[in-house]
TORKOL-4160 file (C-alpha; in steps of 0.2 Angstrom, whole numbers, padded with zeros to 4 digits, m for minus):
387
<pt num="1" X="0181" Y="0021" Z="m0091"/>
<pt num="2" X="0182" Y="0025" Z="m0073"/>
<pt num="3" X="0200" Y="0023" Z="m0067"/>
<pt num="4" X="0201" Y="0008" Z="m0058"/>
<pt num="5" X="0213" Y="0014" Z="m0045"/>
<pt num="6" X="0200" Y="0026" Z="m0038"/>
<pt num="7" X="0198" Y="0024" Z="m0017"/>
<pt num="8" X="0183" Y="0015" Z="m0014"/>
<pt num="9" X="0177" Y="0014" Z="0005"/>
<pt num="10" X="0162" Y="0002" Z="0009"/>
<pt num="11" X="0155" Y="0006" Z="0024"/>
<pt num="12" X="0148" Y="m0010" Z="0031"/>
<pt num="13" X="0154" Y="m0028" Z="0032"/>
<pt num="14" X="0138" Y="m0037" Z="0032"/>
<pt num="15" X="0131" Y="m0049" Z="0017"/>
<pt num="16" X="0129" Y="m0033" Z="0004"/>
<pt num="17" X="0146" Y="m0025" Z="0009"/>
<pt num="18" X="0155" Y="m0041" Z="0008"/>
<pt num="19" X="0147" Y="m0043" Z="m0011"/>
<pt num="20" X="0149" Y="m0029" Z="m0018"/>
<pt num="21" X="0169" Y="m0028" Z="m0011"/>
<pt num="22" X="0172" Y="m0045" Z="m0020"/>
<pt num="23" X="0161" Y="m0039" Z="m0036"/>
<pt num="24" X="0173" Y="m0023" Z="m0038"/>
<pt num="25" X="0188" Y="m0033" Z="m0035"/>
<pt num="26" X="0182" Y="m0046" Z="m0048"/>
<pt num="27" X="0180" Y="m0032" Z="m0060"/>
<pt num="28" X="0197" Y="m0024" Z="m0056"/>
<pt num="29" X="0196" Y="m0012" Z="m0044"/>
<pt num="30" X="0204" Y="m0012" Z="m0024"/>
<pt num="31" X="0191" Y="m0008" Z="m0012"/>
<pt num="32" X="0192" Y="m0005" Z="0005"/>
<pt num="33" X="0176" Y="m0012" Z="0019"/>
<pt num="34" X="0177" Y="m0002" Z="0034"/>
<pt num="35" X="0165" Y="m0012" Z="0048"/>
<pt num="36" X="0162" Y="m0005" Z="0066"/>
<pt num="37" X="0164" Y="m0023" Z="0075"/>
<pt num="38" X="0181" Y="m0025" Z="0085"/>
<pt num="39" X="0181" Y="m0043" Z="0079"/>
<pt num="40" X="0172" Y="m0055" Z="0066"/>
<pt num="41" X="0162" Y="m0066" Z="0076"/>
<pt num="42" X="0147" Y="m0076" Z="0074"/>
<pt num="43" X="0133" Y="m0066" Z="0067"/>
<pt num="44" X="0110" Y="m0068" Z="0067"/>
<pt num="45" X="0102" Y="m0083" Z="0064"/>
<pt num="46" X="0100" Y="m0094" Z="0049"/>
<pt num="47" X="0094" Y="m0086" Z="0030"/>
<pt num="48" X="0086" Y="m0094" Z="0015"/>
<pt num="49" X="0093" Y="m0089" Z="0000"/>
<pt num="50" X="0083" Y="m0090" Z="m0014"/>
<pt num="51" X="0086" Y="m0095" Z="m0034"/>
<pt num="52" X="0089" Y="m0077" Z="m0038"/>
<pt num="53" X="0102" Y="m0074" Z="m0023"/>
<pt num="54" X="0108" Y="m0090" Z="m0028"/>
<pt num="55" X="0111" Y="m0086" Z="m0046"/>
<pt num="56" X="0119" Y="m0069" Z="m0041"/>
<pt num="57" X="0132" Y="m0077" Z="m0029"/>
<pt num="58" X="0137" Y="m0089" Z="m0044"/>
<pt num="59" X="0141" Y="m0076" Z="m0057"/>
<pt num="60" X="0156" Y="m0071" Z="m0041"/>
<pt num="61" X="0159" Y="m0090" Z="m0040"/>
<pt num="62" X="0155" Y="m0093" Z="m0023"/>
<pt num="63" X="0137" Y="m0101" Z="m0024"/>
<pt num="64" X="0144" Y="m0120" Z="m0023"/>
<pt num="65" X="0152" Y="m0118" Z="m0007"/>
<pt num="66" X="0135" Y="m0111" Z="0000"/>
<pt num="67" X="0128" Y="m0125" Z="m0006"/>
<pt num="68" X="0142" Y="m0138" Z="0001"/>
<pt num="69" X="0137" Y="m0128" Z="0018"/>
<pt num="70" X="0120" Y="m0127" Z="0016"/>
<pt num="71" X="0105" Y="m0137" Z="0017"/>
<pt num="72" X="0096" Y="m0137" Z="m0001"/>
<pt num="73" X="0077" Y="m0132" Z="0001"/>
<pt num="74" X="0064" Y="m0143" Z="m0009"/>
<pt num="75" X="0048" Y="m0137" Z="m0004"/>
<pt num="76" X="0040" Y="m0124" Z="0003"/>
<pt num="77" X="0023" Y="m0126" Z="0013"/>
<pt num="78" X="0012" Y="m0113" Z="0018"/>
<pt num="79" X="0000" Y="m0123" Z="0034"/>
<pt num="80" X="m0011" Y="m0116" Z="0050"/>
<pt num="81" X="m0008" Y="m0120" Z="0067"/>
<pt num="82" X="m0010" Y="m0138" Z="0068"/>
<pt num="83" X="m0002" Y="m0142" Z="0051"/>
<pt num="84" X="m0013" Y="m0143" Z="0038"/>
<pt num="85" X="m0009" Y="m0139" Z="0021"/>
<pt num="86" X="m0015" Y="m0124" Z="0015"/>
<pt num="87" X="0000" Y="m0120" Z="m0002"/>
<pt num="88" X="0013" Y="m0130" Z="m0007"/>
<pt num="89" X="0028" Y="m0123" Z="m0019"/>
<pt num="90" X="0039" Y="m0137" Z="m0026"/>
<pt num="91" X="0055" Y="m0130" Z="m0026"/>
<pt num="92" X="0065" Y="m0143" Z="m0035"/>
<pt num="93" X="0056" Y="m0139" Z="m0050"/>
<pt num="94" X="0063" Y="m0120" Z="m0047"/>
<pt num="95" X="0080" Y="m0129" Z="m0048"/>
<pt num="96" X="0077" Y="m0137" Z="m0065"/>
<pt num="97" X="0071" Y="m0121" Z="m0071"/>
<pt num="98" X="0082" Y="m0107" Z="m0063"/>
<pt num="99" X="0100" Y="m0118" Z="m0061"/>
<pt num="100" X="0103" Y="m0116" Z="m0042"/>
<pt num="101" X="0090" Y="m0122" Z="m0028"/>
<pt num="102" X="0087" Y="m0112" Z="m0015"/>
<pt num="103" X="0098" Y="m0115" Z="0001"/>
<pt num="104" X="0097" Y="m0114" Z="0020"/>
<pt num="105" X="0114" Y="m0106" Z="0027"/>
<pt num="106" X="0119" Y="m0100" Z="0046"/>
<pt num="107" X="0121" Y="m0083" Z="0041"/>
<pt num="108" X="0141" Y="m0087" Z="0048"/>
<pt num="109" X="0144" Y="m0099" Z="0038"/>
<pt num="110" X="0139" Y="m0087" Z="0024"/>
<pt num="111" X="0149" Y="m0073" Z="0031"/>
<pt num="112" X="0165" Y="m0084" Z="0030"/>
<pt num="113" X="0162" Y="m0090" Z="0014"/>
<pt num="114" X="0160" Y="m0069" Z="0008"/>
<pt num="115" X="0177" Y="m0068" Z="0020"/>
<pt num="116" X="0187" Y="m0079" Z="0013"/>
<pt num="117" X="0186" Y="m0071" Z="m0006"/>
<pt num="118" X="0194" Y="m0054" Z="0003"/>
<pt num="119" X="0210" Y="m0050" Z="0002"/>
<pt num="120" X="0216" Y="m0049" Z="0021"/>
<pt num="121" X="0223" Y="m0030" Z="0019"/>
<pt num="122" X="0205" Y="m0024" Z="0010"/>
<pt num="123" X="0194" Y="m0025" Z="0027"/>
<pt num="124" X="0194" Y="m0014" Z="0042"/>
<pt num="125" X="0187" Y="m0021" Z="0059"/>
<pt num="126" X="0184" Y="m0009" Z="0074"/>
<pt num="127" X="0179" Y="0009" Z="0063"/>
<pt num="128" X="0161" Y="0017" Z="0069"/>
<pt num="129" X="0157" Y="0031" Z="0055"/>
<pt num="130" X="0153" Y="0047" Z="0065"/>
<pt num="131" X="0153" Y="0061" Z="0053"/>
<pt num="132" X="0155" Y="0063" Z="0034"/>
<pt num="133" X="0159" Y="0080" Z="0030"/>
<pt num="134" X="0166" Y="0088" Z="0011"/>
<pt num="135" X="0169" Y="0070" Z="0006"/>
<pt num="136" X="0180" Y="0065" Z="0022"/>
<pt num="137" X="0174" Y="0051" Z="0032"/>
<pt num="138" X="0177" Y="0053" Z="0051"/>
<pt num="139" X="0180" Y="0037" Z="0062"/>
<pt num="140" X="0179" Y="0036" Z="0078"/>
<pt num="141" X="0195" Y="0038" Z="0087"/>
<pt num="142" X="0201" Y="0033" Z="0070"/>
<pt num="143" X="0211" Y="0044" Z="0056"/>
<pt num="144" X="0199" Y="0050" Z="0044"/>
<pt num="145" X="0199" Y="0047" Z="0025"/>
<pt num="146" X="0196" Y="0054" Z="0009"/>
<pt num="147" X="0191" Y="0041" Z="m0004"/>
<pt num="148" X="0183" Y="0045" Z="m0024"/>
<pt num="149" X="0168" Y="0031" Z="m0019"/>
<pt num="150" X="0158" Y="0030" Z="m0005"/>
<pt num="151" X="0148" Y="0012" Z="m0004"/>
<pt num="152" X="0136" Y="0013" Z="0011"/>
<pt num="153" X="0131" Y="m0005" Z="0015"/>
<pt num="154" X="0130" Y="m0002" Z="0034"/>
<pt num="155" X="0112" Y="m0011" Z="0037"/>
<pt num="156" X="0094" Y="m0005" Z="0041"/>
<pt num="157" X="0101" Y="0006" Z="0056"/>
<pt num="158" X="0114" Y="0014" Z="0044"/>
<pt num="159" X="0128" Y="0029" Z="0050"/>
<pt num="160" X="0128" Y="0035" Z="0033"/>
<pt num="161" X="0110" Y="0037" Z="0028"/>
<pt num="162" X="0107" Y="0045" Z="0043"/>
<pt num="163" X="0120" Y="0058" Z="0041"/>
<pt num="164" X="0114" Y="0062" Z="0021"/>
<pt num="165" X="0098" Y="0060" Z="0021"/>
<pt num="166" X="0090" Y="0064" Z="0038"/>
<pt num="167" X="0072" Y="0065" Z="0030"/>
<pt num="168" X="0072" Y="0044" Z="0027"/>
<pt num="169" X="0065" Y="0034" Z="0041"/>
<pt num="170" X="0062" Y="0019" Z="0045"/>
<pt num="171" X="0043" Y="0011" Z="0045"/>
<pt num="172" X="0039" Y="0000" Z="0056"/>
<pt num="173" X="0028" Y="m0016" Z="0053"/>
<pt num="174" X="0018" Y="m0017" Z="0066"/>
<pt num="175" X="0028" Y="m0037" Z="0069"/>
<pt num="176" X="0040" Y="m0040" Z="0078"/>
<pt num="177" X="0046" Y="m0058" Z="0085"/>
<pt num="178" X="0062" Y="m0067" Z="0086"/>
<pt num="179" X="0074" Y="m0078" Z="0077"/>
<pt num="180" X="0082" Y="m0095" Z="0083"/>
<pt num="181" X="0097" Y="m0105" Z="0078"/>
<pt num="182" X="0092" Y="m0122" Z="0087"/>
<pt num="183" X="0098" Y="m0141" Z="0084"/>
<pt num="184" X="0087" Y="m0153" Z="0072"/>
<pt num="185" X="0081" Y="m0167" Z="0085"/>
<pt num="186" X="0087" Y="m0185" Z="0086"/>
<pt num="187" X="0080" Y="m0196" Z="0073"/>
<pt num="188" X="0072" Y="m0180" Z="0063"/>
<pt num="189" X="0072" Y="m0170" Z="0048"/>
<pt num="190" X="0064" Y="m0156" Z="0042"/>
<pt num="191" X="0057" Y="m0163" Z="0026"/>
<pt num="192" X="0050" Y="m0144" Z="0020"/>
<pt num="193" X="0054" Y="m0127" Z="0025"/>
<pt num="194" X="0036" Y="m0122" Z="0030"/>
<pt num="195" X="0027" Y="m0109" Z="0038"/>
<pt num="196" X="0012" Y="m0110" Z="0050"/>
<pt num="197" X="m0001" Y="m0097" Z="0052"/>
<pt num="198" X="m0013" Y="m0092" Z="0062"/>
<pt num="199" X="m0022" Y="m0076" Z="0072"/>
<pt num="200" X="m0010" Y="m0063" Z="0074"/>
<pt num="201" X="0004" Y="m0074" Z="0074"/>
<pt num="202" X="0017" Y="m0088" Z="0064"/>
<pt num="203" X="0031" Y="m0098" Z="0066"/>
<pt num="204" X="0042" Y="m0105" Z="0054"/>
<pt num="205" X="0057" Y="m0118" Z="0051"/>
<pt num="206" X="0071" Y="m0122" Z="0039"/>
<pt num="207" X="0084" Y="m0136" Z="0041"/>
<pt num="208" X="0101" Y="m0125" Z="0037"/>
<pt num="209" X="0114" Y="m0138" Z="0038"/>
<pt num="210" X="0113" Y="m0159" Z="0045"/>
<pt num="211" X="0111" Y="m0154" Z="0064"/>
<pt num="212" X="0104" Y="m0136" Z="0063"/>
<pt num="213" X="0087" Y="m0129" Z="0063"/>
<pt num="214" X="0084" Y="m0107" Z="0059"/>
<pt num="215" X="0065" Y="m0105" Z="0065"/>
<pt num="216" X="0057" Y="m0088" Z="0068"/>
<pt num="217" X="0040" Y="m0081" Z="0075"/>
<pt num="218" X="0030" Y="m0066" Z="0070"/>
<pt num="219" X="0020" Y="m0057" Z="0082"/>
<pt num="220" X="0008" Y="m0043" Z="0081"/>
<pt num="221" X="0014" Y="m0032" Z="0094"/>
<pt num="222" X="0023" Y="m0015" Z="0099"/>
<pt num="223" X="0041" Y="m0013" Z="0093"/>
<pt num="224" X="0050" Y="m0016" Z="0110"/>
<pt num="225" X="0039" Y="m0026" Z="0118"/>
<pt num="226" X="0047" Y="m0041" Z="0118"/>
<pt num="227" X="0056" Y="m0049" Z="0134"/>
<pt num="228" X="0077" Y="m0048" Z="0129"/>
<pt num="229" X="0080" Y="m0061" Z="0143"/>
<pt num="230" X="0085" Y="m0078" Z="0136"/>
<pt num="231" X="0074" Y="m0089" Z="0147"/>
<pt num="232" X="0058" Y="m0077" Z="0148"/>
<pt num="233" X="0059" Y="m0077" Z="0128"/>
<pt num="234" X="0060" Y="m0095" Z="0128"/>
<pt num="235" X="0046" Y="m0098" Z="0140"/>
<pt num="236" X="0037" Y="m0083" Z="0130"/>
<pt num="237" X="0036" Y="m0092" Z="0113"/>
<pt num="238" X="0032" Y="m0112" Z="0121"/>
<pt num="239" X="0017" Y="m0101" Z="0128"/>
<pt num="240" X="0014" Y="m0093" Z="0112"/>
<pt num="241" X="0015" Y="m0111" Z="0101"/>
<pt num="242" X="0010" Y="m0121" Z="0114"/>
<pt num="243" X="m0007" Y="m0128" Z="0105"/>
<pt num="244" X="0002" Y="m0130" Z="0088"/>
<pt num="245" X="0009" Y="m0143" Z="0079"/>
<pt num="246" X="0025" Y="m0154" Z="0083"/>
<pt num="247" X="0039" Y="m0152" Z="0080"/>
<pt num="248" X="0035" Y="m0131" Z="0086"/>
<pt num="249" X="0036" Y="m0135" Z="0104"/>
<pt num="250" X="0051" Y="m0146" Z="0101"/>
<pt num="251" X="0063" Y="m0135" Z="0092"/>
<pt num="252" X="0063" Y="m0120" Z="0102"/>
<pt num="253" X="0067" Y="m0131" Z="0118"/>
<pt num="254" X="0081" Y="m0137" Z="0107"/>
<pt num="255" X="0086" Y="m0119" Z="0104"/>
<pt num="256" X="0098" Y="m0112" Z="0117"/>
<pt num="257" X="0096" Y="m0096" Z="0125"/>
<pt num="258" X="0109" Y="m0084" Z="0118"/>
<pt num="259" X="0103" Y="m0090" Z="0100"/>
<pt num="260" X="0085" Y="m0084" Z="0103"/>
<pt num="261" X="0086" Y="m0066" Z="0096"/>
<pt num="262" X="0072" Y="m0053" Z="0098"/>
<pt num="263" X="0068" Y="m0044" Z="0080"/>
<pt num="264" X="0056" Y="m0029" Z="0078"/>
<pt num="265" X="0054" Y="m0028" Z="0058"/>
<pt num="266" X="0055" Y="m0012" Z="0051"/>
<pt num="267" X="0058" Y="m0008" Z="0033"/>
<pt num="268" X="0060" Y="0010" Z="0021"/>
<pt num="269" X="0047" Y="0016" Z="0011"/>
<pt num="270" X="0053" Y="0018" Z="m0006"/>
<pt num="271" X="0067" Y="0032" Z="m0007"/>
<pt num="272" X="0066" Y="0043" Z="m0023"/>
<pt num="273" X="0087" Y="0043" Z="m0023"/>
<pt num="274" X="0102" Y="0034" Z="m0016"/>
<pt num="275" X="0114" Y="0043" Z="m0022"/>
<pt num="276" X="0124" Y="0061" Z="m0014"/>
<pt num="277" X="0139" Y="0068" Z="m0022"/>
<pt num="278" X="0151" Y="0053" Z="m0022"/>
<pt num="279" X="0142" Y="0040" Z="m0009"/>
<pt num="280" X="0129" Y="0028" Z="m0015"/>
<pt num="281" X="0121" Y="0017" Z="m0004"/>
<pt num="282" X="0113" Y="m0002" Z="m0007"/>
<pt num="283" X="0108" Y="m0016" Z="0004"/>
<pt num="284" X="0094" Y="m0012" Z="0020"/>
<pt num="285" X="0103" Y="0004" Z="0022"/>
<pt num="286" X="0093" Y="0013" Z="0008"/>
<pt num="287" X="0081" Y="m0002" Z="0001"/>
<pt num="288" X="0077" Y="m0013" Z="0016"/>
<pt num="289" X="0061" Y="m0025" Z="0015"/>
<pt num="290" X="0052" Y="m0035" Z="0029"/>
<pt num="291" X="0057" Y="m0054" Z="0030"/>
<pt num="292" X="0039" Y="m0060" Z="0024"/>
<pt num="293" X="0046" Y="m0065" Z="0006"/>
<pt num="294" X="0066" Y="m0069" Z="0013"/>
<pt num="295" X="0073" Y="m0059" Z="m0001"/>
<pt num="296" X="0083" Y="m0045" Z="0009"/>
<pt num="297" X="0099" Y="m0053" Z="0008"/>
<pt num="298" X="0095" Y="m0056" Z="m0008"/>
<pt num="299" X="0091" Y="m0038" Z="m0016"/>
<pt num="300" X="0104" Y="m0032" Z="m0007"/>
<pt num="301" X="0116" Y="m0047" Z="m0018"/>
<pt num="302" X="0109" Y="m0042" Z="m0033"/>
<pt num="303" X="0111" Y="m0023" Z="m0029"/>
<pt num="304" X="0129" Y="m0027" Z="m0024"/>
<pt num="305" X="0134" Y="m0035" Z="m0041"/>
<pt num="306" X="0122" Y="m0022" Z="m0050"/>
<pt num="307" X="0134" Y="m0009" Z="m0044"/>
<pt num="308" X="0150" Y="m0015" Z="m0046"/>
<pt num="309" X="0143" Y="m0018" Z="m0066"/>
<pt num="310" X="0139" Y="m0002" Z="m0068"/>
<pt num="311" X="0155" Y="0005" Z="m0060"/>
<pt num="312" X="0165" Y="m0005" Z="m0074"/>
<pt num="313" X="0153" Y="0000" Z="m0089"/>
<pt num="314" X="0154" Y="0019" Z="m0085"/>
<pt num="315" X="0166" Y="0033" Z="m0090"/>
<pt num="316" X="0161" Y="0043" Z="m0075"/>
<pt num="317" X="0152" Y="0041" Z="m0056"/>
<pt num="318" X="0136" Y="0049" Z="m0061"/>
<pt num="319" X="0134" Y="0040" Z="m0076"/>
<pt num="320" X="0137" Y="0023" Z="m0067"/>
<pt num="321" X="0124" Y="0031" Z="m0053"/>
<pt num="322" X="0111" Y="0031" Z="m0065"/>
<pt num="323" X="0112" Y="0017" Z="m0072"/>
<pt num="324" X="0111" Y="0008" Z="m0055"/>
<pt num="325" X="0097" Y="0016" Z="m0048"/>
<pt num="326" X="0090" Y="0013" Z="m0063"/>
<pt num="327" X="0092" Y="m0003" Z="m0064"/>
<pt num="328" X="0088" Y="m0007" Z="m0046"/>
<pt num="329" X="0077" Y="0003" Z="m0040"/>
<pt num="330" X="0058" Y="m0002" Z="m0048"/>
<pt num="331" X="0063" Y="m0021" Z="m0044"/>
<pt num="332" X="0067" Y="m0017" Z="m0026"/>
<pt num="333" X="0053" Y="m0005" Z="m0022"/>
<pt num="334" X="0041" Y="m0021" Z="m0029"/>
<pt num="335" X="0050" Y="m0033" Z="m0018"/>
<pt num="336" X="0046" Y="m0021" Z="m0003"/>
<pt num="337" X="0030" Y="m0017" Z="m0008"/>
<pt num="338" X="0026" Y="m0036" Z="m0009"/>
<pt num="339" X="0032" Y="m0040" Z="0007"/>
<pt num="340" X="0023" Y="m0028" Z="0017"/>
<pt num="341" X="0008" Y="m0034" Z="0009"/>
<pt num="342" X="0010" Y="m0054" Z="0013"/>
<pt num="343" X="0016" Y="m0048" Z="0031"/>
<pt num="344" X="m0001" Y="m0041" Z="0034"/>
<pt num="345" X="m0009" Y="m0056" Z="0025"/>
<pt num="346" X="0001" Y="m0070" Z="0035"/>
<pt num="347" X="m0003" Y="m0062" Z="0052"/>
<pt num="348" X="m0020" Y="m0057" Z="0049"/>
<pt num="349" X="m0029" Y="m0055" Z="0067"/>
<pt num="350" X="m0049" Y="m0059" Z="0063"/>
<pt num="351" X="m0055" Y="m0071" Z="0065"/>
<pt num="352" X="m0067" Y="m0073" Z="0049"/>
<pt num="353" X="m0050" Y="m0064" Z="0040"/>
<pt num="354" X="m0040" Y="m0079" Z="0043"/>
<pt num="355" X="m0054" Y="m0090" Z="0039"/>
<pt num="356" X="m0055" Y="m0084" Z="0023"/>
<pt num="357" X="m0036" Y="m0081" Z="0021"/>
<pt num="358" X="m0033" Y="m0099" Z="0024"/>
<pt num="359" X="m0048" Y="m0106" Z="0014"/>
<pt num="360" X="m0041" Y="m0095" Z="m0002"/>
<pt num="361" X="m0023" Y="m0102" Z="m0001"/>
<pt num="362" X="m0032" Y="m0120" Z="0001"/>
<pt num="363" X="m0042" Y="m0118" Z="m0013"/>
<pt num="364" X="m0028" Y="m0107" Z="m0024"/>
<pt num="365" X="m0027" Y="m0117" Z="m0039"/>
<pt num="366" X="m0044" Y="m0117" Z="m0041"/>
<pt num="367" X="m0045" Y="m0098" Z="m0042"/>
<pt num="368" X="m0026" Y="m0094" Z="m0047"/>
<pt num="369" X="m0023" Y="m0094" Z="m0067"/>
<pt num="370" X="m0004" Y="m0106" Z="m0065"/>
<pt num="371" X="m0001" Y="m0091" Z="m0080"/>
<pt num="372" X="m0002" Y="m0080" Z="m0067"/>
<pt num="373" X="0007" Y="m0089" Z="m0053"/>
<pt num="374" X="0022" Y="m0092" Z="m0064"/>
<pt num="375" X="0023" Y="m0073" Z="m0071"/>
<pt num="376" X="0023" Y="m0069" Z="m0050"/>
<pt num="377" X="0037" Y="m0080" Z="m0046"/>
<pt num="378" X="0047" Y="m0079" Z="m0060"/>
<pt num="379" X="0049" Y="m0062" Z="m0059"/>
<pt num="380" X="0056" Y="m0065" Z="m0041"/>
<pt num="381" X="0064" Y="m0079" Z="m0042"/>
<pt num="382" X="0069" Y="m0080" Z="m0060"/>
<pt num="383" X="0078" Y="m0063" Z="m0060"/>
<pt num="384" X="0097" Y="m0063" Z="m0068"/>
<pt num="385" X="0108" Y="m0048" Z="m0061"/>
<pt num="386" X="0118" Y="m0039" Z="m0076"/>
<pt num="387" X="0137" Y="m0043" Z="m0071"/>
């Protein structure tokens, strides 16, 4: 078995960094997490983390404080611009059938949570990766390193893929929008997670806690187009939903300013391998998908407790690196290839395209074997990580 004193260096303190360090420590190893941040501080938006995430955040015993944190999702509605149904997925019967519902999280509560299962000498705050070079990792204005495993969990911009595999690049959607972090309003509750529709353009809204609301938008437009400027963002997206139905218009004027983020999506095409010498790489640094299926935090879970599993079953690196990237990555490359697809579909720009879109979804039982609608989601959402 692979000596469980080996150095392991996990490049990146995000949700799949903070995983797979308390996976490896679960299974008996001492990881380090090195994150370029000077402090831990309030991160993104909000995140729904479905069955599958949720099932993979029990088997490392922290899903029942996500969901004493979160807000439990119970249904899921598909609807165009002025709120008519068009598809409906009960999520309470995912529950019953999966163990965990999904939940609605502030991505900082989340982070805590990850936090506080990490022993205070096993993270590193303020070290910016600058150059890997025969197996030592140079910091910026830091000492360098020489650790047996490289984890690279440092996100879609990621240090150390670029430095290793300079041929993988990032694809961008074609989308772009923002996120928000906004307060429910008086007297209100959100009773579904839904999703509106409509040329070119959606918003949707979770309730992720008894006063908080995450909400984002997806626009079709150039990556960098989008006004950074609190107020112009704002006044940029009342414009946008301004014909739509409540409570749109009333959530982002509940949002304030420096919780309204501008995101271009991007995601990476397939990549044949994650692995170089001793660093593999997991999470939206080498398996990033678009939002359009809210399963990036959860590949990168699964990937994380995948890893550490493979690390414990293996006499040797390159054996454990196989059976990862064997194990992860024709589920992953689906997920993405999914997601890109439903993007285009939910922000379809025609006119007699979203006609039909929206009569199809309307009329989907009609036309959907529930066979086949079952098989889809299961294999999504029913997935059980080997840990």
């Amino acid at each position: 078995m692979i000596n469980k004193n080996i150095h392991i260096a996990i490049i990146g303190g995000g949700i799949g960094g903070l995983v797979v360090a308390i996976a490896l420590h679960q299974k008996g190893f001492n990881p380090v997490v090195y994150e370029q941040a000077k402090s831990i501080h309030p991160i993104g938006a909000g995140i729904v983390l479905s069955t599958n995430a949720m099932n993979a955040l029990n088997k490392i015993g922290v899903a029942k404080e996500v969901v004493k944190l979160g807000s439990p999702v119970h249904k899921f509605q598909l609807q165009n611009s002025k709120g008519r149904p068009l598809y409906t997925t009960n999520f309470d019967e995912l529950e019953t059938k999966y163990g965990f519902p999904a939940i609605g999280i502030s991505r900082t509560d989340l982070q805590q949570v990850l936090l506080q299962r990490i022993p205070n000498n096993s993270i590193y705050l303020d070290h910016h990766l600058e150059l890997i070079n025969d197996h030592y990792l140079k910091f910026k204005e830091r000492r360098s390193i020489k650790p047996d495993l490289v984890i690279g969990a440092d996100g879609l911009h990621s240090n150390l893929r670029h430095l290793l595999f300079k041929n993988i690049s990032l694809r961008y959607s074609g989308q772009t929008g923002w996120r928000g972090l906004g307060f429910l309003p008086k007297h209100s509750k959100l009773n579904s997670f839904f999703e509106s529709w409509g040329r070119g353009r959606r918003f949707g809204a979770v309730q992720i806690n008894e006063k908080q609301v995450y909400w984002y938008v997806g626009l079709n437009a150039p990556s960098g187009s989008l006004p950074i400027d609190g107020v112009e963002s704002k006044n940029k997206i009342l414009s946008l939903f301004k014909d739509w139905h409540d409570p749109i218009t009333e959530l982002v004027k509940n949002t304030p300013l420096h919780c309204i983020l501008p995101t271009d999506i991007y995601d990476l095409k397939p990549s044949r391998t994650w692995v170089k010498d001793n660093v593999v790489l997991l999470g939206d640094s080498i398996h990033a998908t678009t939002p359009n299926l809210g399963q990036g935090a959860g590949m990168a879970i699964e990937s994380a407790l995948t890893l550490a599993y493979c690390l414990s079953e293996n006499s040797d690196l390159k054996d454990a690196f196989t059976q990862y990237q064997s194990l992860r990555q024709k589920r992953t490359a689906w997920v993405t290839s999914q997601s890109w697809i439903w993007g285009k579909v939910s922000q379809a720009n025609g006119n007699i395209s979203c006609y039909l879109r929206d009569t199809l979804l309307s009329f989907s039982s009609n036309f959907i074997p529930k066979v086949i609608e079952k098989k889809h989601i299961n294999k999504l959402l029913g997935y059980q990580v080997d840990f």
